[in-house]
ZAVOTI-568958 format. One record per residue (C-alpha): chain; y, z, x. Coordinates in Angstrom, 1 decimal, m for minus. Example, Ala and Ser with C-alpha at 12.3 -4.5 7.8 and 13.67 -1.06 7.14 Angstrom:
<pt unit="A" py="m4.5" pz="7.8" px="12.3"/>
<pt unit="A" py="m1.1" pz="7.1" px="13.7"/>
END
This chain:
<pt unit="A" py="m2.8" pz="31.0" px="146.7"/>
<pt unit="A" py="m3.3" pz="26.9" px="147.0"/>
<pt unit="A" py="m5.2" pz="24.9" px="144.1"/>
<pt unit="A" py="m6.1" pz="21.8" px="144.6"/>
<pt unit="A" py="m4.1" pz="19.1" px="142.5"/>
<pt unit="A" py="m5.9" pz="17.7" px="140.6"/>
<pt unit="A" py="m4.6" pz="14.9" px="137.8"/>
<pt unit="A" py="m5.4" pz="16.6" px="133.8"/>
<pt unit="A" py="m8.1" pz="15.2" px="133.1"/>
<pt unit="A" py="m8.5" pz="12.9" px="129.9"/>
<pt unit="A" py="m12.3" pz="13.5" px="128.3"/>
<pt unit="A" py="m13.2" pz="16.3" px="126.4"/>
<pt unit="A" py="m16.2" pz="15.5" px="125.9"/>
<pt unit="A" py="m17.7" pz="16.2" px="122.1"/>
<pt unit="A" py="m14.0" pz="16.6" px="121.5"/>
<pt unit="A" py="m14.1" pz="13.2" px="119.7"/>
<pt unit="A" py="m17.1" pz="13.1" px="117.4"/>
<pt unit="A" py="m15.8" pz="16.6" px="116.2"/>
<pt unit="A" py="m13.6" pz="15.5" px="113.4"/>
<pt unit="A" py="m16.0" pz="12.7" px="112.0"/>
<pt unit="A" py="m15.2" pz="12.5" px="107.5"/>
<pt unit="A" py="m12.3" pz="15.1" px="108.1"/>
<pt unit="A" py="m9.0" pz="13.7" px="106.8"/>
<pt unit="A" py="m6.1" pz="12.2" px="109.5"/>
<pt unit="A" py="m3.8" pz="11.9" px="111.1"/>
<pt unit="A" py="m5.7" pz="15.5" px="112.7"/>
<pt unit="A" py="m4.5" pz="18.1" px="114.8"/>
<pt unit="A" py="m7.1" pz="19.5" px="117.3"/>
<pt unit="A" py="m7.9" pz="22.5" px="119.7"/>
<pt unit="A" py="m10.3" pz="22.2" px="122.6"/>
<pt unit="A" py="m11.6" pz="25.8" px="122.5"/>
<pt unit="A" py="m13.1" pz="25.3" px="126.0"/>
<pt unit="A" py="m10.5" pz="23.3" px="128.0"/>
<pt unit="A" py="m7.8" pz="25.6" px="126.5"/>
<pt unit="A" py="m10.0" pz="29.1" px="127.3"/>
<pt unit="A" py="m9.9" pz="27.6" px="131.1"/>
<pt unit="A" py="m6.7" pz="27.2" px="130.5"/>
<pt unit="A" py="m6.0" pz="31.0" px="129.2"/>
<pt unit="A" py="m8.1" pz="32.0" px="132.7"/>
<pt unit="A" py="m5.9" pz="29.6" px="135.1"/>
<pt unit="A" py="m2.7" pz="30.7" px="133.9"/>
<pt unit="A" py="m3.6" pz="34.4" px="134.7"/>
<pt unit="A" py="m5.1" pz="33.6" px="138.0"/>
<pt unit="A" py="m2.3" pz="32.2" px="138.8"/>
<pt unit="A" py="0.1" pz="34.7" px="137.7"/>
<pt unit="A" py="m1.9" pz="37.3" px="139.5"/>
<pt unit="A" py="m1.2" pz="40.5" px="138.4"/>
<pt unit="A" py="2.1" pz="40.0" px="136.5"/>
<pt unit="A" py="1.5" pz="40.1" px="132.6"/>
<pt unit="A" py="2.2" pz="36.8" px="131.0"/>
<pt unit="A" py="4.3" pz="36.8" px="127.7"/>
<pt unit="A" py="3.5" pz="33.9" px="125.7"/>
<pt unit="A" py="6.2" pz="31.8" px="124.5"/>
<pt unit="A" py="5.9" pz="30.6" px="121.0"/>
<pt unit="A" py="8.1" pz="27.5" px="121.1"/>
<pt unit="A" py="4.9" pz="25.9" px="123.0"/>
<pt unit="A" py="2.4" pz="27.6" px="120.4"/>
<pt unit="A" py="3.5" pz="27.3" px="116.9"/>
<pt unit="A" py="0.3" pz="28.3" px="115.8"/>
<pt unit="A" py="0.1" pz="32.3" px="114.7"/>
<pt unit="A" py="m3.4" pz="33.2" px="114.6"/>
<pt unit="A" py="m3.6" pz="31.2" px="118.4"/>
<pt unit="A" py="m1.1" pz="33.9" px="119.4"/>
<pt unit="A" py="m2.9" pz="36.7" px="118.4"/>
<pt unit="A" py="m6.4" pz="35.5" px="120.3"/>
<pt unit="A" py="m4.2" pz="34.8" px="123.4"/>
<pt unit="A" py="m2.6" pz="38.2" px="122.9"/>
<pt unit="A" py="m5.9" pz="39.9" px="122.5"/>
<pt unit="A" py="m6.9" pz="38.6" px="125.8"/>
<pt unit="A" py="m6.4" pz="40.3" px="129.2"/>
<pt unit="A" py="m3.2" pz="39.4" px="131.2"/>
<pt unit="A" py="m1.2" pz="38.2" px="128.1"/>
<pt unit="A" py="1.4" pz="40.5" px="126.4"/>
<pt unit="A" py="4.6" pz="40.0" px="124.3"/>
<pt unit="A" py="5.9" pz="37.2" px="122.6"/>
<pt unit="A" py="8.6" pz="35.1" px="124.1"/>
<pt unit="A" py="10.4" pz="33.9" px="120.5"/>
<pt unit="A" py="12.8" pz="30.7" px="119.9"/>
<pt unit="A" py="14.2" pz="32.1" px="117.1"/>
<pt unit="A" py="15.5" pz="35.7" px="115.3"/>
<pt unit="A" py="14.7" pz="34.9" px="112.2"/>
<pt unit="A" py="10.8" pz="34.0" px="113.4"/>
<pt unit="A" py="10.9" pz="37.0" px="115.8"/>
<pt unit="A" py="11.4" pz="39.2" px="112.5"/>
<pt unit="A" py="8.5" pz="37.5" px="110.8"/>
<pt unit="A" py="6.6" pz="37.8" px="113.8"/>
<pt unit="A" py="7.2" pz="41.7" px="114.3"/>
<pt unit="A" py="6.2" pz="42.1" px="110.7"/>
<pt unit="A" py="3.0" pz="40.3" px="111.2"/>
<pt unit="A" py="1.8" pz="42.9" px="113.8"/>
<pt unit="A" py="3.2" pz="41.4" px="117.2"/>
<pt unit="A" py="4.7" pz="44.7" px="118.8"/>
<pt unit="A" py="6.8" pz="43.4" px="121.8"/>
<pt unit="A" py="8.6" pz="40.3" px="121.4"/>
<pt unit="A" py="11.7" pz="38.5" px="123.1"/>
<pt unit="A" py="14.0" pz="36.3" px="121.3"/>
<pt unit="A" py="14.7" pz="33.4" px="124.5"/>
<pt unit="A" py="18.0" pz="32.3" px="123.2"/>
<pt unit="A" py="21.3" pz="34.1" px="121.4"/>
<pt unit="A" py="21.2" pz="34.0" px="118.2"/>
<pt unit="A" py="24.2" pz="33.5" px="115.9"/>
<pt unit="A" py="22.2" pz="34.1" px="112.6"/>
<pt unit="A" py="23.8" pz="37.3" px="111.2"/>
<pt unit="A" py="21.2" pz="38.3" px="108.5"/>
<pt unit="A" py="18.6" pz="38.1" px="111.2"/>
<pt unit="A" py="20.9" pz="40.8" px="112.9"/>
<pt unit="A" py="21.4" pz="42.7" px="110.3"/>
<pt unit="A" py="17.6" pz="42.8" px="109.5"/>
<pt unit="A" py="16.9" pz="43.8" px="113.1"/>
<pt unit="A" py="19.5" pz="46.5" px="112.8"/>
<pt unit="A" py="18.7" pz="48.3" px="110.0"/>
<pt unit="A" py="15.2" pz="48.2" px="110.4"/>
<pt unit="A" py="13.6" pz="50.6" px="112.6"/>
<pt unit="A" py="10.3" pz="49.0" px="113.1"/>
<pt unit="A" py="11.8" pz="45.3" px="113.8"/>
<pt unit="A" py="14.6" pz="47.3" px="116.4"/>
<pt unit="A" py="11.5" pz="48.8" px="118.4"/>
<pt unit="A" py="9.9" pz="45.3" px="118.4"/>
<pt unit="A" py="12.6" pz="42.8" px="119.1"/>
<pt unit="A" py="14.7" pz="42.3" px="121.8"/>
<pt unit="A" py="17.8" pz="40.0" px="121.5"/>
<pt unit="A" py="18.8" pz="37.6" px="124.3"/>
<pt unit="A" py="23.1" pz="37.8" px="124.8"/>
<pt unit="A" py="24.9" pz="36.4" px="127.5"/>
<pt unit="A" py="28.6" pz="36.0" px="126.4"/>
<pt unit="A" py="30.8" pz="39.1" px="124.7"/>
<pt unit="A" py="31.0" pz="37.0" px="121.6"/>
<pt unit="A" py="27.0" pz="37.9" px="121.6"/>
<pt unit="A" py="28.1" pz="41.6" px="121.8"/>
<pt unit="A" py="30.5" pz="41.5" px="118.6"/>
<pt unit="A" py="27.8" pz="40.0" px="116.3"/>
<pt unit="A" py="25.8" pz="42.6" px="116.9"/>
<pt unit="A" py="28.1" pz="45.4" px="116.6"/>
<pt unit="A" py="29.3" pz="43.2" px="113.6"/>
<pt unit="A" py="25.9" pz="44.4" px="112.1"/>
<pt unit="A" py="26.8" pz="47.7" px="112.2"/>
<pt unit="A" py="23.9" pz="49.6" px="111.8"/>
<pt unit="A" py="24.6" pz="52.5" px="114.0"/>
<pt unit="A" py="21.7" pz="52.5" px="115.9"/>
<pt unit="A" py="22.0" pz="50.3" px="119.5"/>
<pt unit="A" py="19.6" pz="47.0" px="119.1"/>
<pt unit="A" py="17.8" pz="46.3" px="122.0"/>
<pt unit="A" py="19.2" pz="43.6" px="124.2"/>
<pt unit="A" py="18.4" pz="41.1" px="127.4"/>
<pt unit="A" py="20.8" pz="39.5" px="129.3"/>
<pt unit="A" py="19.8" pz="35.7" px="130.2"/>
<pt unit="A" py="21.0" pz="34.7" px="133.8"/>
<pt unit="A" py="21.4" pz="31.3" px="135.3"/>
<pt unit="A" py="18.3" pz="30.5" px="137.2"/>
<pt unit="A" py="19.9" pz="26.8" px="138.2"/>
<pt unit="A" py="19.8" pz="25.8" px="142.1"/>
<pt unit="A" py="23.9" pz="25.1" px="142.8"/>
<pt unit="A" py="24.9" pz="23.0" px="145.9"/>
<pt unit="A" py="28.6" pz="22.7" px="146.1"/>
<pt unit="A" py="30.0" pz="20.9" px="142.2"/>
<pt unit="A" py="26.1" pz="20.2" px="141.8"/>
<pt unit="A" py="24.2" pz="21.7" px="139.0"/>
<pt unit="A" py="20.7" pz="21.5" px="139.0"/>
<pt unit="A" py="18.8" pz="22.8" px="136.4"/>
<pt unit="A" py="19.2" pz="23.4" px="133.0"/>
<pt unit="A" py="22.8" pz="24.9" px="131.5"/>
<pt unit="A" py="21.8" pz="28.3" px="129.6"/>
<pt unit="A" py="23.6" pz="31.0" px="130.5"/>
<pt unit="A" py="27.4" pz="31.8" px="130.9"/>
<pt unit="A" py="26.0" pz="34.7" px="133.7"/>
<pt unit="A" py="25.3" pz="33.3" px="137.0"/>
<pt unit="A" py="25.6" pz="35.7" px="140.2"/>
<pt unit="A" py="25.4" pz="39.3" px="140.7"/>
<pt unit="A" py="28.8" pz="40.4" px="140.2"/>
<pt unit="A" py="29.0" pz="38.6" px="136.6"/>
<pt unit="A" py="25.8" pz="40.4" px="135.6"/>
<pt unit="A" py="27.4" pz="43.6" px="136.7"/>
<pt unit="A" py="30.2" pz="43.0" px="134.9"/>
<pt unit="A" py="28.1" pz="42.2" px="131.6"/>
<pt unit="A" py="26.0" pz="45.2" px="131.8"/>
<pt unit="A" py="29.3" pz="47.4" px="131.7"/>
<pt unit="A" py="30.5" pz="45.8" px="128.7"/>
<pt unit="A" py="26.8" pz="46.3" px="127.2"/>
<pt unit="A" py="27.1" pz="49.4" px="128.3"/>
<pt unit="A" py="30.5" pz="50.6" px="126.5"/>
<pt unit="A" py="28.9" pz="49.3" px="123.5"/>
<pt unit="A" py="27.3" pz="51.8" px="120.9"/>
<pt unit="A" py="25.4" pz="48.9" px="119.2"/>
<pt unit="A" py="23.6" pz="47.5" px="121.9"/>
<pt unit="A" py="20.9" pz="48.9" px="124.2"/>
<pt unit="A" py="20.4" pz="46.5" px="127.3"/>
<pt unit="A" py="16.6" pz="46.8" px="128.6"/>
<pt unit="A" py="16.0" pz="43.5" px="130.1"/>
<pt unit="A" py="16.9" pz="40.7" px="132.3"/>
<pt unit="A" py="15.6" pz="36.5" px="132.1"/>
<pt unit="A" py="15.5" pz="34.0" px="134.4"/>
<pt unit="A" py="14.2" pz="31.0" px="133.9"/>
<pt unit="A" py="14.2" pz="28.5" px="135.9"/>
<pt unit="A" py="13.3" pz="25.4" px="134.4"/>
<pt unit="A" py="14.5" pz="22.9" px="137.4"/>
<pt unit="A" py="10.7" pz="24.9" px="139.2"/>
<pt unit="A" py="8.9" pz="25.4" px="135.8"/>
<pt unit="A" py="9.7" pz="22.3" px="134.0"/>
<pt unit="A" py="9.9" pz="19.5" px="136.3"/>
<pt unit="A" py="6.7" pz="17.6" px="137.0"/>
<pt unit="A" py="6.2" pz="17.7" px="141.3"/>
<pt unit="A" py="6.2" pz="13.3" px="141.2"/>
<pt unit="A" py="8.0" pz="13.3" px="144.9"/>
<pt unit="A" py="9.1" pz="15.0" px="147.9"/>
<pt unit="A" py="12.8" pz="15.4" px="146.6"/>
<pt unit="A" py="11.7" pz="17.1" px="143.7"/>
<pt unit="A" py="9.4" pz="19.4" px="145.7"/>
<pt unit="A" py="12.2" pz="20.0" px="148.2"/>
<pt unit="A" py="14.6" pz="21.0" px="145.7"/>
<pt unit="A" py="12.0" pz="23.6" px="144.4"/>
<pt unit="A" py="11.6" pz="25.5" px="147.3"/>
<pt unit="A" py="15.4" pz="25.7" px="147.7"/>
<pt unit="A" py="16.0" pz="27.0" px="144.2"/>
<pt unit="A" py="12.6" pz="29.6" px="144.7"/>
<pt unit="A" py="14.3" pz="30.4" px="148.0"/>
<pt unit="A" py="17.7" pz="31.2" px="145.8"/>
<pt unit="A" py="16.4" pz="33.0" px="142.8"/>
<pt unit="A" py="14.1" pz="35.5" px="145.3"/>
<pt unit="A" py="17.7" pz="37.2" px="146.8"/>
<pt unit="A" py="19.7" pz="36.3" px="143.7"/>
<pt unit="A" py="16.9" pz="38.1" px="141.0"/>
<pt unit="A" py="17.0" pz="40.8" px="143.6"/>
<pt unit="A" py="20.9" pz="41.4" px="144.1"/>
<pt unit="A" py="21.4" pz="40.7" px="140.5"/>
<pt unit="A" py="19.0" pz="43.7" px="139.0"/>
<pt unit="A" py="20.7" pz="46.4" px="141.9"/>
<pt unit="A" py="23.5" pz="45.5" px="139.9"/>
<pt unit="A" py="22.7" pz="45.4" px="136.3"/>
<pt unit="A" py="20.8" pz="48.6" px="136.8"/>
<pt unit="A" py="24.0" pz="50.6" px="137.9"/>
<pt unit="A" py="24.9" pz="50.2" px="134.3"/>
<pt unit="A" py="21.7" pz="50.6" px="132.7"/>
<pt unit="A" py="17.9" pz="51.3" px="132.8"/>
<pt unit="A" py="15.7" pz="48.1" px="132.8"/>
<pt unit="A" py="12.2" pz="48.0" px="131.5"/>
<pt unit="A" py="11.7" pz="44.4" px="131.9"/>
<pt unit="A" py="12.5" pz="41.1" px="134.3"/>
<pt unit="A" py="11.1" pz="38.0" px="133.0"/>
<pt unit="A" py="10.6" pz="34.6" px="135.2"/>
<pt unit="A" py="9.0" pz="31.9" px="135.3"/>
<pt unit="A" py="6.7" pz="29.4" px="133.3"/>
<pt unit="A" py="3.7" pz="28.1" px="133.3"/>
<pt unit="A" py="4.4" pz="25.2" px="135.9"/>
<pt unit="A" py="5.7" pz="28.0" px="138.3"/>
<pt unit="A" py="3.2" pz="31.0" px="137.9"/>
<pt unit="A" py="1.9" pz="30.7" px="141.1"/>
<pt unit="A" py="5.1" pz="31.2" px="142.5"/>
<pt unit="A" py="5.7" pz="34.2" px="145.4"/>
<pt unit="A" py="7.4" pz="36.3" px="143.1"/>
<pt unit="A" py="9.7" pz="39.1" px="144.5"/>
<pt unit="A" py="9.3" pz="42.6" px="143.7"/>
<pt unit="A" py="12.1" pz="42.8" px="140.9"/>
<pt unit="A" py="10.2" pz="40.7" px="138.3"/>
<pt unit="A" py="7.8" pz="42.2" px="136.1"/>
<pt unit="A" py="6.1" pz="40.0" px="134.1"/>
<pt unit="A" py="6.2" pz="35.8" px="133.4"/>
<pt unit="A" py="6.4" pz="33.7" px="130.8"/>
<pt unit="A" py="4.7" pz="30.9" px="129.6"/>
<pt unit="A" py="3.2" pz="28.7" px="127.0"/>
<pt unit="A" py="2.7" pz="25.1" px="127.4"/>
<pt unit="A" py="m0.2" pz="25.5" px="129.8"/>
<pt unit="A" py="m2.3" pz="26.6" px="126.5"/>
<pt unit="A" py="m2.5" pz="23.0" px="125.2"/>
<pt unit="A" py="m1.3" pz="21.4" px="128.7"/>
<pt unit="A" py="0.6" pz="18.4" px="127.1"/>
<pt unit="A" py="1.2" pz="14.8" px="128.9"/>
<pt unit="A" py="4.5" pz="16.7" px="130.4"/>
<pt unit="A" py="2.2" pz="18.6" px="132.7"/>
<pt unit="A" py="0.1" pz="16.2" px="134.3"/>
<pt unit="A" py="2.0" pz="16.4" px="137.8"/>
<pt unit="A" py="2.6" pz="20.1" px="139.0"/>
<pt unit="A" py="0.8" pz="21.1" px="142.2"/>
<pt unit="A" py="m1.6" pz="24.1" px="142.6"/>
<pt unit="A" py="m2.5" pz="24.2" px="139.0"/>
<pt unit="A" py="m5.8" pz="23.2" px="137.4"/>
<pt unit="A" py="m4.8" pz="22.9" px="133.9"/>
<pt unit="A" py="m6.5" pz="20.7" px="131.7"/>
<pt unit="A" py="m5.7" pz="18.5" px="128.6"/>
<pt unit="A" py="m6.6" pz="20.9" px="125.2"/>
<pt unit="A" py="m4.7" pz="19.6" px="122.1"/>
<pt unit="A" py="m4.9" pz="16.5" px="120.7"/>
<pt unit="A" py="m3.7" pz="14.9" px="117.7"/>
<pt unit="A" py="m6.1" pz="12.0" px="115.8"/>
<pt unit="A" py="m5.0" pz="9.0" px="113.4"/>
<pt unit="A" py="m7.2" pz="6.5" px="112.0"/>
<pt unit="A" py="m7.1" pz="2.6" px="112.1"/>
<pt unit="A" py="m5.6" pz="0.8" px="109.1"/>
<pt unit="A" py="m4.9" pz="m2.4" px="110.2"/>
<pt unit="A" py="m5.6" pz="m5.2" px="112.4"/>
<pt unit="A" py="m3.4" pz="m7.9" px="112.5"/>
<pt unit="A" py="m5.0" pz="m9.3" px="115.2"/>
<pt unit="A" py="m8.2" pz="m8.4" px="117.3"/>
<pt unit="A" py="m6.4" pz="m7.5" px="120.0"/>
<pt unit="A" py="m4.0" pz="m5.0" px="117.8"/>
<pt unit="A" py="m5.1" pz="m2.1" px="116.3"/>
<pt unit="A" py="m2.2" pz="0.1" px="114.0"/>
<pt unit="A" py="m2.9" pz="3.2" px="113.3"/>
<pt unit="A" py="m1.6" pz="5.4" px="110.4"/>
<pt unit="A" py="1.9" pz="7.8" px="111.5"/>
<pt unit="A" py="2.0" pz="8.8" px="114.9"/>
<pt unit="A" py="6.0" pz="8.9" px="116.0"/>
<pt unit="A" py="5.7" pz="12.3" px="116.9"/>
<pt unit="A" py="8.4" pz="12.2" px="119.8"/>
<pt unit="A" py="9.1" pz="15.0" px="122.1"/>
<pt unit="A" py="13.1" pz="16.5" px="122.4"/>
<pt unit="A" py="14.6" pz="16.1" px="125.6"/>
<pt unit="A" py="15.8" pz="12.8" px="127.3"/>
<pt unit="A" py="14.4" pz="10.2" px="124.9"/>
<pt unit="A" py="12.1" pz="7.2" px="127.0"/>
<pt unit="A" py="8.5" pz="6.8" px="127.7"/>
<pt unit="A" py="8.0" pz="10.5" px="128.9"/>
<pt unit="A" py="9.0" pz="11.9" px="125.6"/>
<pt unit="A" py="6.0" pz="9.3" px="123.2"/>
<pt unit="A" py="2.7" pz="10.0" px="122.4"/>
<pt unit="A" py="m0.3" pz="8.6" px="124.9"/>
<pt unit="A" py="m3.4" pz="7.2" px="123.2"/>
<pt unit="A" py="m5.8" pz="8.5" px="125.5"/>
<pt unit="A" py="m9.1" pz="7.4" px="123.0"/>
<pt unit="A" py="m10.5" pz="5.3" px="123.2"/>
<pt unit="A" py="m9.3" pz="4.2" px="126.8"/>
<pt unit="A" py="m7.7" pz="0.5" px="127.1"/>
<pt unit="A" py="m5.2" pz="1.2" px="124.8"/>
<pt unit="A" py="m1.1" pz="1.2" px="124.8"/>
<pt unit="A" py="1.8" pz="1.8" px="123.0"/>
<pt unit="A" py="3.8" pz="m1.8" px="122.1"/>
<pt unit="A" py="7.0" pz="m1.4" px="124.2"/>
<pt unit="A" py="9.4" pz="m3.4" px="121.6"/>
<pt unit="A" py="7.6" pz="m1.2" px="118.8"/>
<pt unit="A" py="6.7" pz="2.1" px="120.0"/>
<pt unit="A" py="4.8" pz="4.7" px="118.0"/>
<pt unit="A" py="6.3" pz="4.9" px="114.4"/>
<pt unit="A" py="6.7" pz="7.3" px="111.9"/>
<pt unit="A" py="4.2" pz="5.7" px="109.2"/>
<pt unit="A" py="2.7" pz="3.4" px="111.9"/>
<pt unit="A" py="1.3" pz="3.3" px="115.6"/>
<pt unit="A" py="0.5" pz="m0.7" px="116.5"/>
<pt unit="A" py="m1.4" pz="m0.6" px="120.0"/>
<pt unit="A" py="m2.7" pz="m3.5" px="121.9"/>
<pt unit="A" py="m5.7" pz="m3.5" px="124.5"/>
<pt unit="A" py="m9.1" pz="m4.4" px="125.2"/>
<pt unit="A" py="m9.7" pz="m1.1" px="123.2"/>
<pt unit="A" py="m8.2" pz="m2.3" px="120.0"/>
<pt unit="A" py="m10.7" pz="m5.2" px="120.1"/>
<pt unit="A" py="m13.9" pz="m2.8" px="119.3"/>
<pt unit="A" py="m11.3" pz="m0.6" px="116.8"/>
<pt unit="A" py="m12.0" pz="m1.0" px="112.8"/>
<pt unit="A" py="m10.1" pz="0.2" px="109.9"/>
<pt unit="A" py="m11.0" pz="3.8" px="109.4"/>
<pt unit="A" py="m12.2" pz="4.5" px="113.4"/>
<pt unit="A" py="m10.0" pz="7.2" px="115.0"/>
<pt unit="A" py="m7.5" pz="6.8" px="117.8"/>
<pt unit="A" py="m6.8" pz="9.8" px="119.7"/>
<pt unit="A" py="m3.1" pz="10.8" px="120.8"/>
<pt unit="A" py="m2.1" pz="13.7" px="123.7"/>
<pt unit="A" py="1.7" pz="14.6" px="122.3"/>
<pt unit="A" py="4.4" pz="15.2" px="125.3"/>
<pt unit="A" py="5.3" pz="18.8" px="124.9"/>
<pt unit="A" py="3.3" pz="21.4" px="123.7"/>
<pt unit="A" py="4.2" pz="23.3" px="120.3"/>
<pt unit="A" py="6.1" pz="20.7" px="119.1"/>
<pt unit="A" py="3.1" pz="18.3" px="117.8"/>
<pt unit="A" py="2.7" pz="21.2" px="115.5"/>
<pt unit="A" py="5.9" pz="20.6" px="113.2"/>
<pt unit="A" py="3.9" pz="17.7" px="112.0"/>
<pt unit="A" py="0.9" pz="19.3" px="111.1"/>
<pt unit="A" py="m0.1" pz="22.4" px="108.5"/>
<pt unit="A" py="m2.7" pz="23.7" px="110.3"/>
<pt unit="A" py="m5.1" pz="22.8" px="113.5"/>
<pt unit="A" py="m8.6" pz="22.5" px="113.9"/>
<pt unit="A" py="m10.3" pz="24.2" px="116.7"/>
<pt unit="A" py="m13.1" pz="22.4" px="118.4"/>
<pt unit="A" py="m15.9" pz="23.8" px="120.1"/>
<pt unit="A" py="m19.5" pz="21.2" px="121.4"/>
<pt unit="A" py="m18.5" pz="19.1" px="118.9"/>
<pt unit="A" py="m18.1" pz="20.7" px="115.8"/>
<pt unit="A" py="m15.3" pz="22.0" px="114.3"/>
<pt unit="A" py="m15.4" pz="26.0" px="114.8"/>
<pt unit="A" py="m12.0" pz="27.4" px="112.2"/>
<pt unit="A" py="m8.8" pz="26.1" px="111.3"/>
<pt unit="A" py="m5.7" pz="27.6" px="112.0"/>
<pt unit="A" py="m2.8" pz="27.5" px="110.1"/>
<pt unit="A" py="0.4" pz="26.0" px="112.0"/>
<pt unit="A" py="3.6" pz="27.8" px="111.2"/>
<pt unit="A" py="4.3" pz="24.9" px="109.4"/>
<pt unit="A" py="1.7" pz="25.4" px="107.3"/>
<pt unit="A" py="2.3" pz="29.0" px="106.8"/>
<pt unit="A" py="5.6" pz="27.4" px="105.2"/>
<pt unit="A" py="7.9" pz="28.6" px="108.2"/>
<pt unit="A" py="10.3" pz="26.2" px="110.2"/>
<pt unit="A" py="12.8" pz="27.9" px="113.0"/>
<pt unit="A" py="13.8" pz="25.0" px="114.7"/>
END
């Protein structure tokens, strides 16, 4: 299947006039652009269920409409401790991404019967093994091992460094020590591979490089299930993301994983064949001008994790003509941007921010409005605003 490529595109129309009189700095939903979004993502992903990954959502009741909707199934947790809140809260299937080495999350899981039918933990080294069987329940707590999904050429190592587990024969090896162990039940294999998913297509290197790993991961997924499942009786292979759904996925994978594509930060601007479209925002009004030409707005240092630079800062997008201040960035109490923009801007008017990544704009809000032809249509609380923080 080939999309066109098309640029996300910066104006959501009544978006702006939505939040008129409502206090800021603002978090805000597009309903529209991010119910396209909901639609491209499983278009893409054909007929492979998509499990949505929370990191990118942060936002409970957001998860539950996306769950409700066609296509979309499971949770695909950051942390154990919000995977148990989660599975309390109704959420039936969900996938803790990363080991966890927080032992009264464990020991919840394993003595509860409900949360040990609902959660499945991610291991990938024997020392992941002991702290479960450390919990000591006696009653096996389901289990997925996480594989190494990076492209490796020779002493280079391209992708991101997760897993301990890399090629077939180390998975096999794993899922006989899972297997000789009375407190864990292994169900499921992950591969992600973030060096596709995660990395914007901006040249023909990068590109290159993606086929080569996709050509990789279609023998090794393969070759590394056959023998996983010598030692046990998988019910789920999870792949992918949302820059990578579109992907010619073998037959050993059974569903995807994704989440950013929901809100489509500034991080996903550049991926071929997708059609994704810019759906949450985050406002902050005016309360200064120095100069006509400077406009600073209130807060606004919400910066993005990863490799810190221009990539990982805010982008006023609204009104256009303006920019960040390179020697001054975007502050934690105060945003100063210069422009033709910031000429027209008075104290009180709203400038209009697209964050980097996805979920993570929520840790600095308590809830998030959701927008719909210009008027604001609920308001979600954020898990922040539930008073819950994983990270």
């Amino acid at each position: 299947m080939k999309l066109p490529l098309r640029k996300a595109r910066q104006d959501p129309g009544a978006v702006w006039g939505a939040v008129s009189g409502v206090g800021a700095p603002v978090a805000v939903l597009d309903l529209a652009a991010c119910e396209h979004n909901i639609a491209e993502m499983r278009s893409r992903a054909r007929e492979l269920p998509i499990r949505l990954a929370s990191k990118s959502i942060r936002v409970r009741g957001v998860l539950d409409k996306v769950l409700a909707e066609p296509g979309y199934h499971g949770v695909l947790s950051y942390s154990a401790a919000e995977a148990c809140w989660l599975a309390r809260h109704g959420v039936d299937d969900v996938l803790v991404a990363y080991p966890t080495v927080d032992t009264a999350a464990i020991g919840e899981i394993a003595a509860d019967e409900e949360l040990r039918a609902r959660i499945t933990l991610m291991v990938d080294l024997p020392a992941h093994l002991r702290l479960i069987e450390a919990a000591g329940s006696g009653r096996p707590v389901r289990v997925c091992l996480d594989v190494d999904s990076s492209l490796e050429i020779g002493p280079a190592h391209l992708g991101v460094h997760r897993s301990s587990v890399h090629t077939a024969r180390e998975a096999g090896e794993f899922a006989r020590l899972a297997a000789d162990s009375a407190a864990v039940e292994l169900v499921g294999l992950m591969f992600y591979d973030a060096q596709i998913a995660g990395l914007q297509d901006t040249g023909p290197a990068i590109r290159m490089v993606k086929r080569k790993s996709a050509d990789d991961l279609r023998v090794r997924r393969q070759e590394v299930r056959a023998a996983v499942e010598q030692h046990a009786e998988l019910e789920l292979v999870n792949a992918g993301g949302t820059g990578s759904l579109h992907a010619d996925w073998d037959a050993s994978v059974t569903e995807l994983a994704a989440g950013s594509g929901l809100f489509t930060p500034t991080s996903f601007d550049a991926y071929d064949e997708t059609d994704l479209r810019p759906a949450a925002y985050f406002a902050s009004p005016v309360v200064r001008k120095p100069r006509p030409d400077i406009a600073v707005t209130f807060s606004g240092g919400y910066a993005a994790s990863g490799v810190a630079g221009p990539s990982r800062t805010p982008r006023p997008v609204h009104p256009e003509g303006l920019s960040l201040i390179r020697n001054e960035g975007a502050g934690e109490v105060q945003t100063p941007l210069r422009g033709k923009a910031a000429r027209r801007l008075e104290v009180g008017d709203l400038v209009w921010f697209r964050h980097a990544k996805a979920g993570e704009m929520c840790e600095r809000f308590n809830e998030i409005l959701l927008v719909r032809d210009g008027e604001v249509q609920d308001r979600l609380p954020t898990y922040r605003g539930e008073g819950k923080n994983f990270g």
